[in-house]
VEXDREN-2710 file (C-alpha; in Angstrom, 1 decimal):
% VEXDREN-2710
k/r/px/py/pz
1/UNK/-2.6/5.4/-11.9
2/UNK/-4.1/8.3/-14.1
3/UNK/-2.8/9.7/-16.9
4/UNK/-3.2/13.4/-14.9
5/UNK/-2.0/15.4/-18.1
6/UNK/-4.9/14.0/-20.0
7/UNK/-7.5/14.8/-17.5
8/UNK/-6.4/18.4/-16.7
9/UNK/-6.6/19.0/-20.4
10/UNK/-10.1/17.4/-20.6
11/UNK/-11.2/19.4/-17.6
12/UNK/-10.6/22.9/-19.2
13/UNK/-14.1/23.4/-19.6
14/UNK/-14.6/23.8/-16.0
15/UNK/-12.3/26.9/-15.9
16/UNK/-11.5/27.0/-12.7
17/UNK/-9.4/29.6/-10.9
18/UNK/-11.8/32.7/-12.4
19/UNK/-12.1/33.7/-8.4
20/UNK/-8.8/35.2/-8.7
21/UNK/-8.1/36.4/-12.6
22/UNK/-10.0/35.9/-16.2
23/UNK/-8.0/33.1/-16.9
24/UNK/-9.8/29.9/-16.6
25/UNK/-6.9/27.4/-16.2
26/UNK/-8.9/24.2/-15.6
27/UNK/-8.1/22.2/-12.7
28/UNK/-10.2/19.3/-12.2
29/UNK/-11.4/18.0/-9.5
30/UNK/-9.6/14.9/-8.3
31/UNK/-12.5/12.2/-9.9
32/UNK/-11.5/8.6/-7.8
33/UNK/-9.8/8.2/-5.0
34/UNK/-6.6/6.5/-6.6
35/UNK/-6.3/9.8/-8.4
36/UNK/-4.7/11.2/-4.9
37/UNK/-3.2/8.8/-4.5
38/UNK/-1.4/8.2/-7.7
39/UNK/-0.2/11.9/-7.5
40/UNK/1.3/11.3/-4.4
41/UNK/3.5/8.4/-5.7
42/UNK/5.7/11.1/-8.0
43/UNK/9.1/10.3/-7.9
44/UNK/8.3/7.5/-5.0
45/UNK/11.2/5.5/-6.3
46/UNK/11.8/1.9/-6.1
47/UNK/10.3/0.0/-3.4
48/UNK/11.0/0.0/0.3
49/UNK/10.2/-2.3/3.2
50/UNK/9.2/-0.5/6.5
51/UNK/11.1/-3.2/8.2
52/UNK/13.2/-6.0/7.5
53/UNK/10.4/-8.7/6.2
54/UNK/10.6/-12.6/6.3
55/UNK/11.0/-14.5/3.2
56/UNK/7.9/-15.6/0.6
57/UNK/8.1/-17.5/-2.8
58/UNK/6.2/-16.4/-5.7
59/UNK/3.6/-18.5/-7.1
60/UNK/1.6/-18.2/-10.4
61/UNK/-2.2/-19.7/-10.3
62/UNK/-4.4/-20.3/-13.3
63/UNK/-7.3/-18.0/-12.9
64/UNK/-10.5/-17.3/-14.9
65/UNK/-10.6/-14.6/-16.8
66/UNK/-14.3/-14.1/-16.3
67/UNK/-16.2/-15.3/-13.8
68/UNK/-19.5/-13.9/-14.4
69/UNK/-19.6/-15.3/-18.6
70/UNK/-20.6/-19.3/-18.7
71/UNK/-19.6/-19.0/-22.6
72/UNK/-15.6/-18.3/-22.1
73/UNK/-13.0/-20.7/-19.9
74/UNK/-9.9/-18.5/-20.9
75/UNK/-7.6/-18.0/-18.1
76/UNK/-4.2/-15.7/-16.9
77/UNK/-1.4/-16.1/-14.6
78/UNK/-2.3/-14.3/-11.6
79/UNK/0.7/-13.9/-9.1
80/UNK/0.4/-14.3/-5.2
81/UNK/3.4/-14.5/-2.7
82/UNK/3.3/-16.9/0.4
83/UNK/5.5/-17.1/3.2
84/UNK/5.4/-20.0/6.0
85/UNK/8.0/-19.0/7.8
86/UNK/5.8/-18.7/11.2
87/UNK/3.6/-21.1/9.9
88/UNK/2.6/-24.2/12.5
89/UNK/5.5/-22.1/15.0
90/UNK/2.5/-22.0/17.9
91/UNK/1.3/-25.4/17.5
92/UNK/-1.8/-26.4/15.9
93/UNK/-5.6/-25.2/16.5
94/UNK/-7.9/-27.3/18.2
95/UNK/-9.5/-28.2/15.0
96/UNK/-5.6/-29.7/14.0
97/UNK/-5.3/-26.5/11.5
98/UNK/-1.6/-25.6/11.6
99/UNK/-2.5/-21.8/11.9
100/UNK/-4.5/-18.7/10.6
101/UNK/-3.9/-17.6/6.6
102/UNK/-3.3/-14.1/6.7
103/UNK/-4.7/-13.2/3.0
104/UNK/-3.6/-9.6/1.8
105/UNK/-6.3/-8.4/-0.9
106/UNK/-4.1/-7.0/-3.5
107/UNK/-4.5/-3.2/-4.5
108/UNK/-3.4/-1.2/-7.3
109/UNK/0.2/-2.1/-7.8
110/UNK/2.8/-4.8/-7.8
111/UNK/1.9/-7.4/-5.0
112/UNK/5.6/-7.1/-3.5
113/UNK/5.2/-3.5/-3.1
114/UNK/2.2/-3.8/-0.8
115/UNK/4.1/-6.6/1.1
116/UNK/6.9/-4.9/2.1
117/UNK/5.2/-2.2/3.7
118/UNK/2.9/-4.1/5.4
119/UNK/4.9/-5.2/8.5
120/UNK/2.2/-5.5/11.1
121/UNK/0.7/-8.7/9.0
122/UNK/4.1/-10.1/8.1
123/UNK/6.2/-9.0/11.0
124/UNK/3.7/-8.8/13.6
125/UNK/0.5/-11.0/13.3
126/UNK/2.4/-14.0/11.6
127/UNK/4.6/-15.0/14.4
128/UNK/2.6/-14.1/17.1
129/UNK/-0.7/-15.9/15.1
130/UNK/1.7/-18.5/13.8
131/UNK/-0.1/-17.8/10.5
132/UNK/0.9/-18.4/7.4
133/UNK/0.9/-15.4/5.2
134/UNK/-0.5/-14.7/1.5
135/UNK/-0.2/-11.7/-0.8
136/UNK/-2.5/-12.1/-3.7
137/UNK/-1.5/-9.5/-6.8
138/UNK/-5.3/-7.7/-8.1
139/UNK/-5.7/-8.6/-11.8
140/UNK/-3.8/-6.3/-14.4
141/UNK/-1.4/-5.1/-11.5
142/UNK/2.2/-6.0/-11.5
143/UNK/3.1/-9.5/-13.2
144/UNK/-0.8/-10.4/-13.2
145/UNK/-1.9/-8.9/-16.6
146/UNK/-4.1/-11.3/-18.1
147/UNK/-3.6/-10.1/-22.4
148/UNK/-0.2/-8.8/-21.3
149/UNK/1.0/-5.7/-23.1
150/UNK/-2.1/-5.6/-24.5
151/UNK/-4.5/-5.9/-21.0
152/UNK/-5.2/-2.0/-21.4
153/UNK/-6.4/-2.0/-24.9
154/UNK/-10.1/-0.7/-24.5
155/UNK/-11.9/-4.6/-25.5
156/UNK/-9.3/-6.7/-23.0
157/UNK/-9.8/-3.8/-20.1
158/UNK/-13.1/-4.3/-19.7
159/UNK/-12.6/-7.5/-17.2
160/UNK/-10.5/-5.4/-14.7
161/UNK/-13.6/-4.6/-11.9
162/UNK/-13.5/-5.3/-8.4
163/UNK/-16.2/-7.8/-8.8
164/UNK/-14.0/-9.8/-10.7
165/UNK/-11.0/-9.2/-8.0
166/UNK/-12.7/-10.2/-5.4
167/UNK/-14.1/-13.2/-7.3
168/UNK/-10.0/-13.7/-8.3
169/UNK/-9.6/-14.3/-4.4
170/UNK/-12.3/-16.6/-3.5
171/UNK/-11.0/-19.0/-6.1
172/UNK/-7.2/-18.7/-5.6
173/UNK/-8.1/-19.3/-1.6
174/UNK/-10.3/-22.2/-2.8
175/UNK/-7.7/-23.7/-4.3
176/UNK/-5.4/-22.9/-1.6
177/UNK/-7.5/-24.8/0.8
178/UNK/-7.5/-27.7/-1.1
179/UNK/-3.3/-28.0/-2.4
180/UNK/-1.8/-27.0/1.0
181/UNK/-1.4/-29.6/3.2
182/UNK/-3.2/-28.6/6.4
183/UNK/-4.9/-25.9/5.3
184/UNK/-8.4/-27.1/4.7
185/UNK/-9.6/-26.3/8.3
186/UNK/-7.8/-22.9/9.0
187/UNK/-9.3/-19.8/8.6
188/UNK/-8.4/-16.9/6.3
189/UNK/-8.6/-13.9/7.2
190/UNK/-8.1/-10.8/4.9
191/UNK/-6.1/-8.0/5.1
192/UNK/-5.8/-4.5/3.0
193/UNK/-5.0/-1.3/2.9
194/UNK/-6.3/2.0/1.2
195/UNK/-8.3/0.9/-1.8
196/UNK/-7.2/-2.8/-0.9
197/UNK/-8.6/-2.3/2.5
198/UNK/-12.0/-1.5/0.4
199/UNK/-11.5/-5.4/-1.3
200/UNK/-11.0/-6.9/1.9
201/UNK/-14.1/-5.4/4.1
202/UNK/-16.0/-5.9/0.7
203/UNK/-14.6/-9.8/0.2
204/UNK/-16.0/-10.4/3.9
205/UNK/-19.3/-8.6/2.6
206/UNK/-20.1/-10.6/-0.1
207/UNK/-18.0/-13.9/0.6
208/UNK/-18.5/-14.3/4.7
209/UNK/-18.0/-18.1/4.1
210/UNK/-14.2/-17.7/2.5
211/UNK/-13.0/-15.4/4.6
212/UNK/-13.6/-15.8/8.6
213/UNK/-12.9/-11.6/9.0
214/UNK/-11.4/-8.5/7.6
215/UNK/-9.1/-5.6/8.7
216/UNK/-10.2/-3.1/6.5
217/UNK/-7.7/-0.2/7.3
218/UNK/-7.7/3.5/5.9
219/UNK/-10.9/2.3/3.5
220/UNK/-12.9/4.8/2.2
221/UNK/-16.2/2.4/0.9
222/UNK/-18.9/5.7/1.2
223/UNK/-16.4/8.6/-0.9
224/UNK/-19.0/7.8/-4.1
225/UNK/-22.3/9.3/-4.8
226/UNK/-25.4/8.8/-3.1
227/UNK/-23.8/8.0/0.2
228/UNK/-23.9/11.5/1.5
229/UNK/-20.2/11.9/1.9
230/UNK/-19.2/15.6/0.8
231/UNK/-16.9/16.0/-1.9
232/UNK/-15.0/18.5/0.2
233/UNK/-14.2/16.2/2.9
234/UNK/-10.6/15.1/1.8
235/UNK/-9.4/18.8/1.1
236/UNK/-11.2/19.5/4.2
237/UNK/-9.0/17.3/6.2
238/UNK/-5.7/18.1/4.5
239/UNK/-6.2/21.6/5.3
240/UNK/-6.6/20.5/9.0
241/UNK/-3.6/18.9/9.4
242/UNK/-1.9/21.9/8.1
243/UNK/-3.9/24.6/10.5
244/UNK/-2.9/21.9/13.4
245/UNK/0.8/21.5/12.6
246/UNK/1.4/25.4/13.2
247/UNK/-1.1/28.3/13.4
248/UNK/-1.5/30.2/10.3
249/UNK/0.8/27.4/8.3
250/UNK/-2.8/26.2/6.4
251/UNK/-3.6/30.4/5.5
252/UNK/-0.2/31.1/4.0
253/UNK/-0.5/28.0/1.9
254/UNK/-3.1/29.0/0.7
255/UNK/-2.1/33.0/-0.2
256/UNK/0.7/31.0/-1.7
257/UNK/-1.6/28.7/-4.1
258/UNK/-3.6/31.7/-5.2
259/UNK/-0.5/33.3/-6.5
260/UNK/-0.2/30.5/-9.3
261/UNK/-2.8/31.6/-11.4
262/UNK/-1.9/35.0/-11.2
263/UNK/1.9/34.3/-12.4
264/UNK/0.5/31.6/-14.6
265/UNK/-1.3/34.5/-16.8
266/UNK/1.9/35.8/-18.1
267/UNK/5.1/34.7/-19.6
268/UNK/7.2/36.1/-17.1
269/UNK/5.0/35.3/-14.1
270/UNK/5.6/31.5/-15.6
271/UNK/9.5/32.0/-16.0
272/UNK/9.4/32.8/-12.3
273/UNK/7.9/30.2/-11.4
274/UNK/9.5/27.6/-13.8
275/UNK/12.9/28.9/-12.0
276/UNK/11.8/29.0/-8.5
277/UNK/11.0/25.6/-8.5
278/UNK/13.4/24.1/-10.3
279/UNK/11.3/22.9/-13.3
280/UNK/13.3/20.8/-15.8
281/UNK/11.0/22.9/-18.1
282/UNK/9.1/25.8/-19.3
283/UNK/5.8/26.4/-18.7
284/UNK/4.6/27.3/-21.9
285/UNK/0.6/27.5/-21.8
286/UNK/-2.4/27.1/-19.5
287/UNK/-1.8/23.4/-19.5
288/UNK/1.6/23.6/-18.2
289/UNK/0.7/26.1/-15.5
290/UNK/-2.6/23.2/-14.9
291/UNK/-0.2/20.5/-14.0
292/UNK/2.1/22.2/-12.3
293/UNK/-0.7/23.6/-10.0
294/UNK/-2.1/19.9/-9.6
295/UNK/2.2/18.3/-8.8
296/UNK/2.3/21.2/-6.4
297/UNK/-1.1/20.9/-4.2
298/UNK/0.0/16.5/-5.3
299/UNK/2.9/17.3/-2.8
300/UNK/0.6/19.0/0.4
301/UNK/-2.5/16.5/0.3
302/UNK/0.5/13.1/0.2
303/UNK/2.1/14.0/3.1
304/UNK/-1.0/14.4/4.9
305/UNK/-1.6/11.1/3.8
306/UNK/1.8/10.1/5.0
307/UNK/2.4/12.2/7.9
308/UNK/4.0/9.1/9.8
309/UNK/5.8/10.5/12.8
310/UNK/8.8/8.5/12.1
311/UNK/10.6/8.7/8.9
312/UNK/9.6/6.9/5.9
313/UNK/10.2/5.6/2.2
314/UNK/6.8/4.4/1.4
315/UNK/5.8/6.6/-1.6
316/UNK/8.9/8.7/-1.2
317/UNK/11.7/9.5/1.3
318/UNK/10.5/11.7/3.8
319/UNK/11.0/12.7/7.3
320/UNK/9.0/12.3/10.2
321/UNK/5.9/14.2/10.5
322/UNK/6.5/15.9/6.8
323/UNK/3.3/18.1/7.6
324/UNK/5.3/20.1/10.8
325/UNK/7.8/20.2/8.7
326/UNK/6.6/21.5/5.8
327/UNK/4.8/24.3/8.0
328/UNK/8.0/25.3/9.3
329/UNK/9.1/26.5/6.1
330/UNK/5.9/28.2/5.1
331/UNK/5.4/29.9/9.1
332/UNK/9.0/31.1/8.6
333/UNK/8.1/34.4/8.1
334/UNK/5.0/35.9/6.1
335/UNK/6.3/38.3/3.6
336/UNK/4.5/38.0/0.7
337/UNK/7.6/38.1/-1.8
338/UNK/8.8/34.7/-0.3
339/UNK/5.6/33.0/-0.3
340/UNK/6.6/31.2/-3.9
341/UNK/10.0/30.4/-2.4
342/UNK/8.7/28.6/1.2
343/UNK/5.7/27.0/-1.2
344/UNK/9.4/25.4/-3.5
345/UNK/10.7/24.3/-0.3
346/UNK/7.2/22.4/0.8
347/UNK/7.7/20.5/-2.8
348/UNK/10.9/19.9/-2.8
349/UNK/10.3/18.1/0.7
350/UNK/8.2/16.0/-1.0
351/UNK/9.5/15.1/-4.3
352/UNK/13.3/15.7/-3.9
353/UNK/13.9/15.2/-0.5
354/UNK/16.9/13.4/-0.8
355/UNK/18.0/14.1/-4.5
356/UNK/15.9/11.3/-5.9
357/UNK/14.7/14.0/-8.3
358/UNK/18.1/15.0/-9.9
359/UNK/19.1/18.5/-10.4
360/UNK/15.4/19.7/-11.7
361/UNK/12.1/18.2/-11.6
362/UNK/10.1/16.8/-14.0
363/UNK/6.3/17.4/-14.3
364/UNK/6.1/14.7/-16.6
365/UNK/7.3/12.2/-14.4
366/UNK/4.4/9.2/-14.1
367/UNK/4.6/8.2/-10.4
368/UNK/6.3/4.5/-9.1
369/UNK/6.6/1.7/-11.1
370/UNK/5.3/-0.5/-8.8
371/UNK/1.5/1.6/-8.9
372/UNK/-0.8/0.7/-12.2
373/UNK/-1.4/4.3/-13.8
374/UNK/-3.0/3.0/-16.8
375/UNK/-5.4/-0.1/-14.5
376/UNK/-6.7/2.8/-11.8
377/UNK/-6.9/5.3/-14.6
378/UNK/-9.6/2.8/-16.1
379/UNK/-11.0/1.9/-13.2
380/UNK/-11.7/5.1/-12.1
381/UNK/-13.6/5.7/-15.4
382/UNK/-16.0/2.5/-14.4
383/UNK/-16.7/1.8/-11.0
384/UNK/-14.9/3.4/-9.1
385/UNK/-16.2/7.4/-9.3
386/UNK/-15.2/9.1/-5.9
387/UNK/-15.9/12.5/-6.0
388/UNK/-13.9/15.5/-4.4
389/UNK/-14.0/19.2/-4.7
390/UNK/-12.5/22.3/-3.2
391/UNK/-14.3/25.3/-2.6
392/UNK/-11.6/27.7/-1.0
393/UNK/-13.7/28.2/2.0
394/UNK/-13.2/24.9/4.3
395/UNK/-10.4/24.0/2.7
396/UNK/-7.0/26.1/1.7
397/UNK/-7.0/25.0/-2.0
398/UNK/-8.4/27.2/-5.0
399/UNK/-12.0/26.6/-5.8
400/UNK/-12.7/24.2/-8.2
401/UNK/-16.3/21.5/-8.6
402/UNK/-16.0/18.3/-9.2
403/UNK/-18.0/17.9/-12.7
404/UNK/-19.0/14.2/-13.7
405/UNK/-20.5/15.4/-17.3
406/UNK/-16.8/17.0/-18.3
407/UNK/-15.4/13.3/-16.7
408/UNK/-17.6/11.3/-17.9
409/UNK/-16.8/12.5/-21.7
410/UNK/-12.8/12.1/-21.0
411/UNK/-13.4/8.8/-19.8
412/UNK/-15.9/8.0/-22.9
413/UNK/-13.0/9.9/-25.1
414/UNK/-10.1/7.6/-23.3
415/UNK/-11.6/4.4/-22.6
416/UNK/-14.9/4.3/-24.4
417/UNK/-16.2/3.6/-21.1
418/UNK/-19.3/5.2/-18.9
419/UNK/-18.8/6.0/-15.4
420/UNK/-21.2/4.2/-13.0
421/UNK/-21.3/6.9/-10.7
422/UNK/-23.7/4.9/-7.8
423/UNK/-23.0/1.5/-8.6
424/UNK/-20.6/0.7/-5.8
425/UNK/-22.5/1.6/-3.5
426/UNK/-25.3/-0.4/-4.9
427/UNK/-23.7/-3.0/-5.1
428/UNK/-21.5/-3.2/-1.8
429/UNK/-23.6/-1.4/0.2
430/UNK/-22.4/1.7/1.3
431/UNK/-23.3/2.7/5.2
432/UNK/-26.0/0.1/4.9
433/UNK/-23.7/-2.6/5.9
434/UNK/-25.9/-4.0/8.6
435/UNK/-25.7/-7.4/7.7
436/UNK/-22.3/-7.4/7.9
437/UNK/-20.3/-8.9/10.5
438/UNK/-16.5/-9.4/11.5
439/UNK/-15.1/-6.4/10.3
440/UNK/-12.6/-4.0/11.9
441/UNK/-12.9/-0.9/10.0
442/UNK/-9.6/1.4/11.0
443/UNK/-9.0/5.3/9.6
444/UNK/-6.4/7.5/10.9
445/UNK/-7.4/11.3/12.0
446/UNK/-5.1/12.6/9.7
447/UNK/-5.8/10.9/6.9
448/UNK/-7.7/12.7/4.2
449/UNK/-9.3/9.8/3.5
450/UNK/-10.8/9.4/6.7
451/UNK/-14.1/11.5/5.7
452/UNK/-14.7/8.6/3.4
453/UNK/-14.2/5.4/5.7
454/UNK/-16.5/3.9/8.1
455/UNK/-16.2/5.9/11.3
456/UNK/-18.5/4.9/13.6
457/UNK/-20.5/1.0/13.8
458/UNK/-23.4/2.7/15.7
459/UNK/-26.5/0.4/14.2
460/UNK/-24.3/-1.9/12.8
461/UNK/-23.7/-5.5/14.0
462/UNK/-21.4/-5.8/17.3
463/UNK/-19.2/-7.6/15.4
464/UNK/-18.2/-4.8/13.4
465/UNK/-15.6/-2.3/14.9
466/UNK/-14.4/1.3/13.8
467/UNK/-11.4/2.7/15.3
468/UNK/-10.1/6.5/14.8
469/UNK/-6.8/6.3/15.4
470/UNK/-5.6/9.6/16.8
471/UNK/-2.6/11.3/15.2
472/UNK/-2.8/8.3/12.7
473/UNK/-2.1/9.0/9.2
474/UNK/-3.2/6.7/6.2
475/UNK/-3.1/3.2/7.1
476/UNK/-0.5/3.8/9.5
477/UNK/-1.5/0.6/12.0
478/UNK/-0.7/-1.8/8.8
479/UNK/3.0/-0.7/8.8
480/UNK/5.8/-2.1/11.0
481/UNK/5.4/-1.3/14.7
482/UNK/7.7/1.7/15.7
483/UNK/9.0/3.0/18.2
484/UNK/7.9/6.9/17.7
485/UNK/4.2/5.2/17.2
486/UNK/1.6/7.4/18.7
487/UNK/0.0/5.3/21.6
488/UNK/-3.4/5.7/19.4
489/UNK/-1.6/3.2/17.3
490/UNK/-0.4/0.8/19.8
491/UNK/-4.2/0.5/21.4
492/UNK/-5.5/0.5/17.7
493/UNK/-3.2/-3.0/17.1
494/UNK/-4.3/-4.3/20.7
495/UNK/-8.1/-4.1/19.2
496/UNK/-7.2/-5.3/15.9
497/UNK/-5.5/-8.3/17.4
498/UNK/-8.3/-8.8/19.9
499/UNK/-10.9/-9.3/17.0
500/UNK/-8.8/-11.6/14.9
501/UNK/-8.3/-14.0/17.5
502/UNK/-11.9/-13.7/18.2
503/UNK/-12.5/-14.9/14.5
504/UNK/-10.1/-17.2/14.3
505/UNK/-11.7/-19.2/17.5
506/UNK/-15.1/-18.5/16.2
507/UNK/-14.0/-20.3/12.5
508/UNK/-12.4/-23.3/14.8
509/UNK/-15.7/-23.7/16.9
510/UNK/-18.0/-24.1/14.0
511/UNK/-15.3/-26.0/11.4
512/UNK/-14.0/-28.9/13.9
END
């Protein structure tokens, strides 16, 4: 999702790291929240279900291109998978609807990705809703790139915003209503996940009368500017779960981080670390030593993202609870000559677990194919401008601002394009959601995300419900019911279920 090498060399200017010695390495703030998580998809591998999943076919609709121009009618394929394998297995609504759509807002990736690791719509809420289930793929993700190898040149980008993704769905479920048989009475009701969970509270916010309610989990719709959110909530929270897990894991971190630079300042330092990691390469310059400082704190803040307390393959293999782990290597003992070594294993947890990384690792490597580096890198240079910092106070991470003059030039250099720093919130709403209604906003307490999500409805409409889910990492109550599930969880999926029915009779009452 971001070209990373591109931006750490861009952000030089900001030199970071002076706290500890005179040489300003430069690592950038993390600008947009896909930035995170496109770091933690290094080395993520092919795609993995959480759970055996029921069949779908793939389907290709005819979609506008722009839906805000009256002078253009050119179109693009835009993919969306359906299953109806539960479909019309509960018998029919009162209003003779066969059952409930279940409409996944795409994200960032390849549709099939996001469907296989979404087990409590397909394995959960379709047979016991007797819905029929729909993945729709987000424009210039996966097979849906409108000027295909050349979507991402800078004059064909420019139609990738979420306005136009959202305006993507509302057509395609238009058209769904009116080519299934059965379907014109039933209500949808969307679905999504991280920045797909944004789309699907922000589809029922602007298009209450296509969608009958949303399940917006791990959504962060305030982390922009303007909304009051700090910048150093996310590195806030990852340092948490850390000083949780085991008592001083989160400090020797830390000591551990702040001996990069230092080694980074000389040749040998850099050969030390180069080796002690396993690095398929040398690290030759400040720019080296950048990214390898940004792949090593990628590692800690994704499995805080991911600390699942079973194990898990969704953006790589990993054990359960990687964040206990990881402080067991780095509580092992606290002399200071092994703090590199313990700080390796932490990494290797992460990207090599299981050998996927061969016999060195790459710095270079781009993340999974099934994420869009190239579509978040762009949108992140629009819209979608989520600031986070670390100041090395609250948080165990070396100091570094977030500076939206330095981005702003790499994304007028790269894309030609102007970040709107407080458009999404003036355009979706931000906290001021109150006329907003059927939403069930979710965020897990260990997700670093969390800080940016809706979590609390006080002043909002009843209608719309924020669940912390405790021990929850990021969007863990979307994933395939298991049995190590904290019973946070469990209650979270109770409430979740609880509201969807609610909407789905409320839809029935009023379409008959």
């Amino acid at each position: 999702f971001f070209h990373q090498q591109q931006v750490q060399r861009m952000a030089r200017s900001v030199a970071l790291f002076l706290v500890l010695v005179g040489l300003a390495l430069g690592v950038m703030a993390a600008p947009a929240f896909r930035n995170h998580i496109l770091q933690r998809q290094k080395n993520a591998g092919p795609s993995h279900a959480d759970a055996d999943v029921p069949p779908y076919n793939t389907y290709y609709f005819t979609q506008t291109l722009d839906h805000f121009s009256f002078h253009s009618d050119t179109t693009f394929q835009q993919r969306y998978l359906i299953s109806d394998q539960y479909w019309n297995t509960n018998g029919t609504l009162s209003n003779g609807c066969p059952g409930p759509v279940l409409f996944y807002t795409g994200n960032e990736g390849d549709i099939a990705w996001f469907y296989n690791n979404t087990g409590f719509v397909t394995n959960v809420l379709g047979p016991q809703l007797g819905g029929l289930i729909v993945f729709a793929e987000h424009r210039y993700y996966g097979d849906s790139l409108p000027f295909g190898s050349k979507s991402f040149d800078p004059n064909n980008v420019v139609y990738l915003t979420s306005e136009q993704a959202l305006a993507d769905y509302a057509i395609l479920i238009e058209n769904l209503r009116n080519t299934i048989p059965g379907a014109a009475k039933c209500p949808f009701i969307a679905f999504g996940g991280s920045y797909g969970g944004m789309l699907s509270s922000w589809f029922r916010i602007k298009y209450p009368h296509i969608v009958a309610g949303a399940l917006a989990a791990s959504a962060p719709i305030v982390q922009f500017f303007g909304t009051g959110v700090s910048e150093y909530v996310f590195n806030e929270i990852s340092t948490t779960d850390y000083t949780q897990a085991a008592p001083g894991c989160s400090s020797q971190i830390q000591q551990a981080l702040y001996q990069i630079p230092k080694l980074g300042s000389s040749a040998s330092g850099r050969q030390t670390l180069a080796s002690t990691f396993r690095l398929c390469g040398p690290l030759n310059n400040e720019d080296d030593v950048v990214s390898f400082y940004q792949w090593v704190i990628s590692s800690i803040t994704n499995m805080a993202m991911v600390d699942y307390p079973y194990p898990a393959n969704f953006l790589a293999p990993l054990p359960g609870w990687p964040v206990n782990v990881s402080c067991s290597y780095m509580t092992a003992n606290t002399n200071p000559s092994t703090q590199m070594t313990r700080l390796a294993q932490v990494t290797n947890l992460f990207y090599n677990l299981t050998g996927q990384a061969g016999t060195c690792n790459d710095l270079s490597n781009s993340g999974s194919p099934d994420l869009g580096d190239l579509g978040w890198s762009y949108q992140a240079c629009s819209e979608m401008v989520m600031p986070i910092a670390s100041n090395g106070k609250t948080d165990m991470f070396i100091p570094y601002p977030y500076n939206l003059t330095d981005y702003s030039a790499y994304c007028k250099q790269t894309w030609g394009a102007i970040p709107r720093a407080g458009w999404v919130p003036t355009y979706y709403g931000g906290f001021n959601i109150t006329t907003a209604t059927n939403i069930v906003f979710s965020n897990g307490q260990l997700d670093p995300w969390r800080g940016g999500g809706i979590q609390s409805s006080k002043g909002l409409d009843p209608s719309i419900v924020a669940i912390i889910i405790e021990h929850g990492a990021h969007h863990l109550d979307l994933r395939t019911p298991n049995p190590a599930d904290p019973a946070s969880v469990v209650t979270a999926r109770q409430i979740e279920i609880q509201n969807i029915q609610q909407w789905i009779n409320q839809y029935v009452s009023t379409h008959p």
